[in-house]
LOKE-775298 format. One record per atom (N, C-alpha, C, CB): residue in one letter; x, y, z. Coordinates in steps of 0.1 Angstrom, whole numbers, plus 5000, padded with zeros to 4 digits. Last residue first. Glycine has a CB too. Layout:
% LOKE-775298
AXYZ/...
END
This chain:
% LOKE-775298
X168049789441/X167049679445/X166349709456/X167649559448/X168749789405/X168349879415/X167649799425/X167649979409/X171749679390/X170049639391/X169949719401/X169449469394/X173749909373/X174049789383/X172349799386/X175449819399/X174150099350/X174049889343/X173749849356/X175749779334/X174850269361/X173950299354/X173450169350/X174350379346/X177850279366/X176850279378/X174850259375/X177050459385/X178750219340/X178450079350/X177650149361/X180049999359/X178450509334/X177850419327/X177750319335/X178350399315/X179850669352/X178250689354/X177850559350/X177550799344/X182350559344/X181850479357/X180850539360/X182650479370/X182150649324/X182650549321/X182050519334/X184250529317/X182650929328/X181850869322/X181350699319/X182150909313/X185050939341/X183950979348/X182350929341/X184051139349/X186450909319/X186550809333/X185650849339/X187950799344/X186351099304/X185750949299/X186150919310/X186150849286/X187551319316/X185751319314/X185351189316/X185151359299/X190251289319/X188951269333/X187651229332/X188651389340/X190651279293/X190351119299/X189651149313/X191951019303/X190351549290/X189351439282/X189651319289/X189551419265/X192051669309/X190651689309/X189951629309/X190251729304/X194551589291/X194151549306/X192551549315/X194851639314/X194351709271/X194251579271/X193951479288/X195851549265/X194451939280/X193251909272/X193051729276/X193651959253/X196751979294/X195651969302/X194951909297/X195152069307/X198851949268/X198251789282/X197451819292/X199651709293/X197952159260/X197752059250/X197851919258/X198852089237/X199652339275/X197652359274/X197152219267/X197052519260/X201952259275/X201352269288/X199552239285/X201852419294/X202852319245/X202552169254/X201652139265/X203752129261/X202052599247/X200952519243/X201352319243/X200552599227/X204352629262/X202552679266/X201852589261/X201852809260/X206152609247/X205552489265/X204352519265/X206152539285/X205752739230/X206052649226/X205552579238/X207252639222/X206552989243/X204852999234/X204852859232/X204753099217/X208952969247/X208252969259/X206452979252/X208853119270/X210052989223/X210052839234/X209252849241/X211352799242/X209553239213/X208853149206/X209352979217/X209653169186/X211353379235/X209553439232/X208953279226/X209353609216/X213753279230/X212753209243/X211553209240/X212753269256/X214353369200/X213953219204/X213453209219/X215253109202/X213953629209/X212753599200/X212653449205/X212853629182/X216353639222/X214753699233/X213753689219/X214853929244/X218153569207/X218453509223/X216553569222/X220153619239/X218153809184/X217753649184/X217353569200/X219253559179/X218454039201/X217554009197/X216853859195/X217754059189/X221353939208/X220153999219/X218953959213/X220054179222/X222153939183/X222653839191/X221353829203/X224353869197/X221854229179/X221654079166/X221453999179/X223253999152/X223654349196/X222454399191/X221754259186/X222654509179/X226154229190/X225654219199/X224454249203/X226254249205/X226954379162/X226154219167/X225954179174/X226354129165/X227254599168/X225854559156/X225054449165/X226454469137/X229554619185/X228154669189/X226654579182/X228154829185/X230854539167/X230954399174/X229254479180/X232754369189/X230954769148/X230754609144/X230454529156/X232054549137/X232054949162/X230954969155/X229854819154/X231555029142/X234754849167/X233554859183/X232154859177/X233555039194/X235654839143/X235554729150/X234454719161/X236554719155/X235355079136/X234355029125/X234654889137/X234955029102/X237455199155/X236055219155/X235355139147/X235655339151/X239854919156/X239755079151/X238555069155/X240055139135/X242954759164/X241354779166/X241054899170/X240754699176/X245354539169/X244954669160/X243654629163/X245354699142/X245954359193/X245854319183/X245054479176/X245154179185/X247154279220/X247254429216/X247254419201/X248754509221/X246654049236/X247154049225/X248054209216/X245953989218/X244154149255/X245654079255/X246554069248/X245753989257/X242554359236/X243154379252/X244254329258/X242454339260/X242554229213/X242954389214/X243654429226/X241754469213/X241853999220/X242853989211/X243354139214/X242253949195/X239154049230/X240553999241/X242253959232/X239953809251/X237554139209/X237754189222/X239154189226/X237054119233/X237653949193/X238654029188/X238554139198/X238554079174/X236653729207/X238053719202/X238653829199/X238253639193/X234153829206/X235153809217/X236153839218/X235253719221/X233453779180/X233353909187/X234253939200/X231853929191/X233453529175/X233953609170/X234253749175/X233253609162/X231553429196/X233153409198/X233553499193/X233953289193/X229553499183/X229953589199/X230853569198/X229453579214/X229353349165/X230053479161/X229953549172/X229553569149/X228853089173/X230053149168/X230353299166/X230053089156/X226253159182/X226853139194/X228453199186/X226652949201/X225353129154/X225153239163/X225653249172/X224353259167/X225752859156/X226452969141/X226353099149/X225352999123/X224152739172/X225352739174/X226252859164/X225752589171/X221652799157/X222152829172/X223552879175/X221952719180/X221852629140/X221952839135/X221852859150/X220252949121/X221752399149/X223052449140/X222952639138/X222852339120/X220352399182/X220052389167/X221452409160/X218852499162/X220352269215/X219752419205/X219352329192/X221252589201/X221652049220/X220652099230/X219652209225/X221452139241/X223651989201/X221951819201/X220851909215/X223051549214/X224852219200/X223952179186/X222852079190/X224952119173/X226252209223/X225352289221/X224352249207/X226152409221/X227251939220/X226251999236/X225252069228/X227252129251/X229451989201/X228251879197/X226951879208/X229051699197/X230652179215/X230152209202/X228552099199/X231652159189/X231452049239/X230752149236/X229952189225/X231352219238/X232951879228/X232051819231/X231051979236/X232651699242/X235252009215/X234451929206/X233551909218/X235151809199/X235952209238/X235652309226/X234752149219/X237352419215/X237352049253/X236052079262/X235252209246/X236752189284/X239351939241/X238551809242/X236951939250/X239651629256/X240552149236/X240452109224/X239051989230/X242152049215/X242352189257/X241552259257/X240152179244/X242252399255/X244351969254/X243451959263/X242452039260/X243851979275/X245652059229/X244451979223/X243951929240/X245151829210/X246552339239/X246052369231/X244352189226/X247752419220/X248552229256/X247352289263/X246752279251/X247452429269/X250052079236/X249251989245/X247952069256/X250451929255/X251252279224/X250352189218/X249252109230/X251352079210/X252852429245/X251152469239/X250452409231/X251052589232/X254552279251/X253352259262/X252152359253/X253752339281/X255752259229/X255852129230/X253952139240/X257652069238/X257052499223/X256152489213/X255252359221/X256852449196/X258852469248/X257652569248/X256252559238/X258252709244/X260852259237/X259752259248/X258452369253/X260552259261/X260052299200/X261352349213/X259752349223/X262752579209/X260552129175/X259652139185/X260152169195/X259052049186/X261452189141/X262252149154/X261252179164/X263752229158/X259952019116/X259752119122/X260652119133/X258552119124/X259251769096/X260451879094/X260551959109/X260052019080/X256551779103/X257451639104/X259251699105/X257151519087/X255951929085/X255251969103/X255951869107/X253451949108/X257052159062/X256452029068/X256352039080/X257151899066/X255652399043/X256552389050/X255752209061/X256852569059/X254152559028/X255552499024/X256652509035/X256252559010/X251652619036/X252452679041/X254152639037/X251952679055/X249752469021/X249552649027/X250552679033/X248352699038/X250652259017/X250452339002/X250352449009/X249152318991/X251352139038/X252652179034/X252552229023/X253552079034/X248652109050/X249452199055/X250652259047/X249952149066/X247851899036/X247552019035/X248252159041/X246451999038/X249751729040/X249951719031/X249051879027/X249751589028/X248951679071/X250651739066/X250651729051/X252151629072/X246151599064/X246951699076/X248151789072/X247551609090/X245251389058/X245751489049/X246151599056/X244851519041/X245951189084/X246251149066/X246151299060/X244951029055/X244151349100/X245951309103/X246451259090/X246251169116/X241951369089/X242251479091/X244151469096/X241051529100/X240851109089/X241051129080/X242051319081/X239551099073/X241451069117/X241450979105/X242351079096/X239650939099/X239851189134/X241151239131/X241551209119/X242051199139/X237251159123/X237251209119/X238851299120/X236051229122/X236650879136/X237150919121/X237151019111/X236750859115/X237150909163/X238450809155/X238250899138/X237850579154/X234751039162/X236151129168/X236651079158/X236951119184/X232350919167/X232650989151/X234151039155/X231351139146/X232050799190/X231450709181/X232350769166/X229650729181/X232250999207/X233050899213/X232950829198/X232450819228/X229951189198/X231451249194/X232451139198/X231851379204/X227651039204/X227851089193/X229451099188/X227051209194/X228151049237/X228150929229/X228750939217/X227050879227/X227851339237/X229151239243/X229351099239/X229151229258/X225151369228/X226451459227/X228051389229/X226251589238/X223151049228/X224051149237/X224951269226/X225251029247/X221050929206/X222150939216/X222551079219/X223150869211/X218450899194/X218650899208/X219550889217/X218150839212/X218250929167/X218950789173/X219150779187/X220350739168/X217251179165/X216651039159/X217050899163/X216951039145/X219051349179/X217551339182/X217251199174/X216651479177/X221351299169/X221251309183/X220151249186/X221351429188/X220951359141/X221451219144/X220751189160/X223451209144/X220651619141/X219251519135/X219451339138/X219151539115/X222551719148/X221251739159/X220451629152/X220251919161/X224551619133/X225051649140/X223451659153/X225951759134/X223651719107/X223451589106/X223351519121/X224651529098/X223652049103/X222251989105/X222351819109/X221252029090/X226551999107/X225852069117/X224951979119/X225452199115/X226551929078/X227751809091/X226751879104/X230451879093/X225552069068/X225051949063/X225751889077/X225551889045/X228052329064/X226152319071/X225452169071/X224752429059/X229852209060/X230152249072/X228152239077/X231152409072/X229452169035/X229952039041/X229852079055/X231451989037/X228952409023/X228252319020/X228352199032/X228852279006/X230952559031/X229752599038/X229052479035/X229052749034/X233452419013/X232952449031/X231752459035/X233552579038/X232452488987/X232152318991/X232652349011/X233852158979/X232952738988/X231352668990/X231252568989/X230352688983/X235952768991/X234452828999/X233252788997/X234152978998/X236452618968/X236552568977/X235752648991/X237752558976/X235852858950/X235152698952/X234752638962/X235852608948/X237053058953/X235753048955/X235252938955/X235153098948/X239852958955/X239052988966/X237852978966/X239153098969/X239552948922/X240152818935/X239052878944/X242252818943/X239053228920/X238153088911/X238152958920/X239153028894/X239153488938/X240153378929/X239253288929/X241653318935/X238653808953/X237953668948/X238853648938/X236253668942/X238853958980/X239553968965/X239553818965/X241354038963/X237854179003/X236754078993/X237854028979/X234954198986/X238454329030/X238854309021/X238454169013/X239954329023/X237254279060/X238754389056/X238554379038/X240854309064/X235254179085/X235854179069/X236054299068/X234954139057/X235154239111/X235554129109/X236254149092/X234354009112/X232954449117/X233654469129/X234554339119/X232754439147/X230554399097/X231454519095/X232654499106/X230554669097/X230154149102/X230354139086/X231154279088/X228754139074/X228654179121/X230354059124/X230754119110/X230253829126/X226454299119/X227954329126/X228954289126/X228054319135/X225254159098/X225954309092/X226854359103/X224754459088/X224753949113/X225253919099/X226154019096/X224253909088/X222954039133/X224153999137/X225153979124/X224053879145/X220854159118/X221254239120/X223054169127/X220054319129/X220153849109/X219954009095/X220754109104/X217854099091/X218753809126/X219753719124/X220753809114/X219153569119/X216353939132/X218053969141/X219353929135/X218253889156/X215253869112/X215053979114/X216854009121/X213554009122/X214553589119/X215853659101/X215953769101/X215453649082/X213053639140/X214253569141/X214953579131/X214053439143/X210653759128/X211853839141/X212953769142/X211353829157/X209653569111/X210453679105/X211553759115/X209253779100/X210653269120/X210053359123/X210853469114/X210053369136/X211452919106/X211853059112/X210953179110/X213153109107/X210352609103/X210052729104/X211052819114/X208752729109/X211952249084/X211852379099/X211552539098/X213452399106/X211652089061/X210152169068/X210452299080/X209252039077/X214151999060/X213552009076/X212252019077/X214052139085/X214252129038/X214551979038/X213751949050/X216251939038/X214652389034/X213752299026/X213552189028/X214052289017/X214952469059/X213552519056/X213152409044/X213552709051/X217552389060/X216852369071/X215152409068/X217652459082/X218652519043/X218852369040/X217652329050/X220552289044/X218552809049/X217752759036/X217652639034/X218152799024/X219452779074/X218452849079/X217952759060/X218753049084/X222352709060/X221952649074/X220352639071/X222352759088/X222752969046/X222252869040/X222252749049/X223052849029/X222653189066/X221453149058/X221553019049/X221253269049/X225353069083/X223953069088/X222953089075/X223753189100/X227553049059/X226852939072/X225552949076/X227452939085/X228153299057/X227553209046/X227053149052/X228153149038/X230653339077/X228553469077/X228053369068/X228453709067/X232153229063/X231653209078/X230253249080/X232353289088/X232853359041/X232353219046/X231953179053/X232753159046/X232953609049/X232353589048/X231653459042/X232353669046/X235853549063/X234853609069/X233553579064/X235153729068/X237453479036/X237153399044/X235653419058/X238453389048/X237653729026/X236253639019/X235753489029/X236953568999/X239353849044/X237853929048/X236953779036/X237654169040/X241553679040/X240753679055/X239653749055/X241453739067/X241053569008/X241653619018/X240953629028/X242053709016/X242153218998/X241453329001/X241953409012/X240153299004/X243753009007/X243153078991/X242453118994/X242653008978/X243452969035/X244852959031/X244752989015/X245552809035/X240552939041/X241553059045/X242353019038/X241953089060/X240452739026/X239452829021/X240252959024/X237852829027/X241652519039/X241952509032/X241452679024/X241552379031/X240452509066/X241852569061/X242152609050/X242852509062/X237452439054/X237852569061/X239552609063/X237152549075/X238452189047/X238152279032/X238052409040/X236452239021/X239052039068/X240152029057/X239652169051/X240151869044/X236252039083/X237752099087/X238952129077/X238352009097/X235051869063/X234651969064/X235652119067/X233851929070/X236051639064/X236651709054/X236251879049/X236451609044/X235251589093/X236351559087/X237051679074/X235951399082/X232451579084/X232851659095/X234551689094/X232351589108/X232651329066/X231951469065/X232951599074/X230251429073/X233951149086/X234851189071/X234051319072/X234651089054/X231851099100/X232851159104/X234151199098/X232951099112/X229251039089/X229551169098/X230851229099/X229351139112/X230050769080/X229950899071/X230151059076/X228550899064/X230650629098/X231850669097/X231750749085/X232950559097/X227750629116/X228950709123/X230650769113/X229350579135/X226450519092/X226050639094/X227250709105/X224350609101/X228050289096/X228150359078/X227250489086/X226850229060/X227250219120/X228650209119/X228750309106/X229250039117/X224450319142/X224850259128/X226350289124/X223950329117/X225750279174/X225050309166/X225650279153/X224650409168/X225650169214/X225950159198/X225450229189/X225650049192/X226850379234/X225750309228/X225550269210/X224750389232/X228550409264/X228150379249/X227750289243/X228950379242/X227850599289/X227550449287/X227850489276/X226350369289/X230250819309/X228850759306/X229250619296/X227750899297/X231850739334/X231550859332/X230050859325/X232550919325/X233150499339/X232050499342/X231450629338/X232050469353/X235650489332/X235450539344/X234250529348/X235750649346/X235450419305/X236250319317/X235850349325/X237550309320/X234450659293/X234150549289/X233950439302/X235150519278/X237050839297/X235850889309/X235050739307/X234651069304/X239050709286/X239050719292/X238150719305/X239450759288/X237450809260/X237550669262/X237850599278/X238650629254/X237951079261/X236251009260/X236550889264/X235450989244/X240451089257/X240051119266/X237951069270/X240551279263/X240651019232/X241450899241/X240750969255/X243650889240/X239151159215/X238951019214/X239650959227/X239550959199/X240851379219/X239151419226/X239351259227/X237451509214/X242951329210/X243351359224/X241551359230/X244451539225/X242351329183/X242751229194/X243151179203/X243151189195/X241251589181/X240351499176/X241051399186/X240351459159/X243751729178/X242651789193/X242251649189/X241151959194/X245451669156/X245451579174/X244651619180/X246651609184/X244051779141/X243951629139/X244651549153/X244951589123/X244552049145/X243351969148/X242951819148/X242652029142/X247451979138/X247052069151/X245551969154/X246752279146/X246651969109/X247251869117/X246951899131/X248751859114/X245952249104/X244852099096/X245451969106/X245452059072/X247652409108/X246352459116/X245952329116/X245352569111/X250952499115/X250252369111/X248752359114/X250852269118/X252652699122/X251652689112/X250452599107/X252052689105/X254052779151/X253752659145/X252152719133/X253452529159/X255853039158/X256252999145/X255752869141/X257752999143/X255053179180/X255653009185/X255952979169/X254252859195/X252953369175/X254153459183/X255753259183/X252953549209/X251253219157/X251853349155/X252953389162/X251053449158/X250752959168/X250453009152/X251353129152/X248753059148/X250753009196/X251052899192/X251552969179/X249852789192/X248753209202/X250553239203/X250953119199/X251453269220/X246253079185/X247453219182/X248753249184/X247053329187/X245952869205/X246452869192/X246652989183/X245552789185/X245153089230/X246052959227/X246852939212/X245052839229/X242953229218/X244053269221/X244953159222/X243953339232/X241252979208/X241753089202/X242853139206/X241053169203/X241152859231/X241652749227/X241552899213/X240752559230/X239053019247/X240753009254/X241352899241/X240852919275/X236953069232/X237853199232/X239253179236/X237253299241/X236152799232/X236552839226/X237152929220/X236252819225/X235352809262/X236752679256/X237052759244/X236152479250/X233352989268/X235052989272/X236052919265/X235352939284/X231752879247/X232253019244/X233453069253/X231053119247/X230752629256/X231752659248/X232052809242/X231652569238/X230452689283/X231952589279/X231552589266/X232252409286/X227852809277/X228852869287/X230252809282/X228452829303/X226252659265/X226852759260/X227952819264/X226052839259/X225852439285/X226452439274/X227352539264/X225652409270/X224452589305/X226052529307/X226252519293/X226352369315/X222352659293/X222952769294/X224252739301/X222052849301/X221152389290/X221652459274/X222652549283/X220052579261/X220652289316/X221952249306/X222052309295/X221852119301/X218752459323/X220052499330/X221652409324/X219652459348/X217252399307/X217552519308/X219052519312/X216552599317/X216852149316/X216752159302/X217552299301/X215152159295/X215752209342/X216552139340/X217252169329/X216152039341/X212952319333/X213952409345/X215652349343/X213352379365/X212252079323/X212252209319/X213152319322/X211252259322/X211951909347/X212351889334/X212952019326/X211151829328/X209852089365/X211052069369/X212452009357/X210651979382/X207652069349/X208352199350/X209852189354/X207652299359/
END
């Protein structure tokens, strides 16, 4: 139980850092993006990545934790994956618009939930597509403005969800099968996933925004929000990878759109970002959704110990028996005298 209790108290850290990292590393990269004139979203992230890598490495030295090897072709597929996964989400916003982009996002979880049923074998409860059904239509009404579909975009929106859901599900299935760490995992895949994301970085950037990042004059203000921006950056990646090797990928998707929701909280409040009724309407939905899900998956975890729990008494039972049996039987072989 004490295991258990434990287990708990790391998912519910987990979640915790990353729904702060990731609301503060939002705001962050907004005044950055918006109010600081830096556009650069694809490069930006190509330094969180190297700032996480040198900072892992760091903790590495210190003893923080151990690294452990693993398959080299399985770490540096992960990490292009994951890699180019990031590319095709800028890439999707920057041809498309912000409401189809929206619903790239909402895309994620059922086809998550459909990769995951066919491939996984993994069971979802009807209560659980039930909520998941109701967070979908909040974020979907509080978030999307407008659906104007182009051929490009559309593409490139489903080679994201594609690459984004497969990188997730690879992301817990690696963890759990090769018995490494969240912190290991991300120490192992970081390098290659700046990699590749610092090579096409400024070349993607300069199709969405014609404009170079190499060009750019970097006035000391722009200078400290980069750097807050990829400190913050190192507690949003290892969070991410926490929460997915401690929950699931439609965990985490779900976790995402509380951000969602957040963000356009503290966008309204700090930011003084426009926000009308269909917004409160919306965030309400999905906070509804969100509730639901949270109190079906314990219902179905905690039905889950149980029957661990019931399933090592049994077992526990049956060897009492045969040990008890076992020494009738020699008591039973010794000569009577």
């Amino acid at each position: 139980m004490g295991e258990i209790s434990g287990f708990q108290v790391g998912v519910i850290g987990a979640l915790f850092l990353s729904v702060a990292s990731s609301v503060s590393i939002v705001i962050c990269n907004k005044a950055l993006m918006s109010n600081l004139g830096f556009p650069f979203a694809t490069t930006l992230t190509s330094w969180h990545l190297m700032v996480t890598y040198c900072s892992l490495h760091a903790a590495l030295r210190l003893n923080f934790f151990d690294s452990k090897p693993v398959d080299i072709k399985t770490v540096v597929l992960f990490g292009i994956l994951n890699g180019i996964s990031i590319g095709l989400l800028n890439l999707s916003l920057g041809f498309n618009s912000i409401g189809f982009y929206q619903m790239t996002k909402l895309a994620i979880i059922p086809f998550t939930v459909l990769l995951e049923t066919l491939f996984l074998k993994k069971q979802f409860s009807r209560k659980t597509k039930f909520s998941l059904s109701i967070l979908l239509l909040g974020v979907g009404v509080a978030s999307i403005t407008d659906l104007q579909l182009n051929t490009v975009g559309s593409i490139l929106s489903l080679l994201a969800i594609v690459t984004t859901c497969v990188g997730q599900i690879l992301t817990n299935t690696i963890q759990k099968k090769l018995n490494v760490s969240s912190t290991q995992l991300l120490y192992q895949s970081a390098p290659f996933q700046a990699a590749i994301l610092f090579v096409s970085g400024p070349f993607l950037d300069q199709c969405l925004t014609n404009q170079n990042v190499f060009a750019y004059k970097y006035s000391p203000i722009v200078l400290g929000f980069i750097v807050l921006s990829c400190l913050i950056a190192v507690f949003v990646n290892l969070s991410t990878f926490l929460v997915i090797g401690k929950t699931s990928p439609v965990t985490y998707q779900v976790l995402g759109h509380l951000k969602t929701c957040l963000v356009l909280g503290f966008g309204y409040t700090l930011l003084h970002d426009p926000f009308t009724t269909r917004n409160i309407v919306g965030i309400l939905i999905a906070l509804v959704g969100m509730l639901l899900y949270s109190y079906f998956c314990s219902v179905e975890t905690k039905r889950k110990q149980d029957g661990d729990v019931s399933s090592l008494s049994q077992v526990r039972e049956k060897d009492t028996t045969l040990l008890l049996l076992s020494h009738e039987n020699e008591n039973s072989k010794k000569p009577l005298v």
